[in-house]
C-alpha positions, 0 to 999 in steps of 0.5 A: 908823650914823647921821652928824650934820652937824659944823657943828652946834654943841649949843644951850646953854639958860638957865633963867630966873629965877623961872620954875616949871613949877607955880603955887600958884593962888589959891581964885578961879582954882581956882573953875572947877576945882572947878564942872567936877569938881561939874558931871562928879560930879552928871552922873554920879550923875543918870545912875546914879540913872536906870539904878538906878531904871529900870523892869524890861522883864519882871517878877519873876517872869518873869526867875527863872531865864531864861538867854537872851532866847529865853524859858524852856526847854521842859521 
């Protein structure tokens, strides 16, 4: 069981007038924003764009029906 000292007295707060937690922002505040979101958007699709076009290590041919990294199964 837990005691609290009785000498404490429970703090009572205001709010105050006016005060909100949220603002509307205006078009220039949300400029940075909206220049973060397009530079993380391009960021991202340049780096898909370079895996979807990256050269295969083994030819066509070659990677048809290979399971494992060791190279095809001896028959």
């Amino acid at each position: 069981m837990s005691r609290e000292p009785k000498s404490r007295m429970p703090r009572h707060t205001t709010r105050l007038d006016g005060y909100v937690y949220r603002r509307p922002l205006s078009g220039r505040e949300l400029l940075p924003a909206i220049g973060v979101g397009v530079v993380a958007g391009l960021a991202a699709f340049y780096v898909v764009r370079l895996f979807t076009e990256r050269t295969p290590l083994l030819p066509e041919e070659r990677r048809r029906g290979k399971h494992h990294a060791s190279g095809p199964r001896p028959t």
